[in-house]
Structures are given as structure tokens and as C-alpha cells.
C-alpha positions as CSV (number, residue, x, y, z in Angstrom):
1,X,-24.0,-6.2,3.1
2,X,-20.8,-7.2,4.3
3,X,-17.8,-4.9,5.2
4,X,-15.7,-3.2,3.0
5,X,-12.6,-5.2,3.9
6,X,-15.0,-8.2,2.8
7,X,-16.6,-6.8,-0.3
8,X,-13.0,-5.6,-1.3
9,X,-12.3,-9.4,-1.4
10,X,-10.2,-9.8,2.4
11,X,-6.8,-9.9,2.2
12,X,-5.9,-11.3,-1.3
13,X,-8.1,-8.7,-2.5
14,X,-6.8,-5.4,-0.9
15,X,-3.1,-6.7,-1.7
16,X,-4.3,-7.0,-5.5
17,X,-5.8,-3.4,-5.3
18,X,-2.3,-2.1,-3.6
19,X,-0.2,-3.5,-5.9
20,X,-1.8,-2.6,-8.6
21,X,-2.6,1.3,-7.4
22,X,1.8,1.0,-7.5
23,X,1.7,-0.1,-10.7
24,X,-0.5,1.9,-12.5
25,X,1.3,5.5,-11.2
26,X,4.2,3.8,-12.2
27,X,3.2,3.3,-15.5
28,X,1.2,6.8,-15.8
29,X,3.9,9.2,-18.3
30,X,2.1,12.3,-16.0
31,X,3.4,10.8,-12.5
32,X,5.7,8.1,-13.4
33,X,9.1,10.4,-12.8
34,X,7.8,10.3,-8.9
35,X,8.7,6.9,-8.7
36,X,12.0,6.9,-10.6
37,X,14.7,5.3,-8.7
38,X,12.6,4.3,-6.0
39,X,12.2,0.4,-5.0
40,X,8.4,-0.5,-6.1
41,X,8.7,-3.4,-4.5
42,X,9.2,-1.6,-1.4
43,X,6.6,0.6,-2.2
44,X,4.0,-1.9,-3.0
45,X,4.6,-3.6,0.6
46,X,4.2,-0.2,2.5
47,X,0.6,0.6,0.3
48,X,-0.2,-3.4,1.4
49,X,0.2,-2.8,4.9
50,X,-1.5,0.6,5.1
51,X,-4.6,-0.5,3.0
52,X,-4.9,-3.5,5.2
53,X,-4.3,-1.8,8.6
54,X,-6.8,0.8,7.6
55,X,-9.5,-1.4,6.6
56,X,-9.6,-3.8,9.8
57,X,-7.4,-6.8,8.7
């Protein structure tokens, strides 16, 4: 069995699991109005480079 960072699918992978963890409170109507206003983009690149740091890339 191979790391997490591996079996996650390296880096494409965790930046495909970020991104889309930003999108999907973005789009949930219960949390949605916490990310009003702010720049997803942004957003996405900060939950990118804390996923990636914490799992060893």
C-alpha cells in the first residue's frame, strides 16, 4: 500500500480534491453565504497548498 499522497493520486489528484472541497461549500445553500464576496479562486489556491504541504508533496 502506497502513501496517502500516492493513493490520493500525487499532486493532480489532491489539487482535484481541493478545488473541488471549494466548490461544493460554495455550492451548499447551508454554508454557501460564508463564501459570499470572497475570491474562490483565491480560496481554492490556499486549500491546494495546505492539502499538499500536509500530505508530503
Amino acid at each position: 500500500m502506497g502513501s496517502l499522497y500516492d493513493r490520493l493520486g500525487g499532486n493532480e489528484g489532491i489539487i482535484k480534491i481541493a478545488n473541488d472541497v471549494v466548490d461544493f461549500h460554495a455550492k451548499n445553500a447551508r454554508i454557501a453565504p460564508r463564501f459570499a464576496g470572497h475570491d474562490l479562486p483565491a480560496l481554492k489556491k490556499r486549500r491546494r497548498t495546505f492539502s499538499l504541504r500536509g500530505l508530503g508533496a
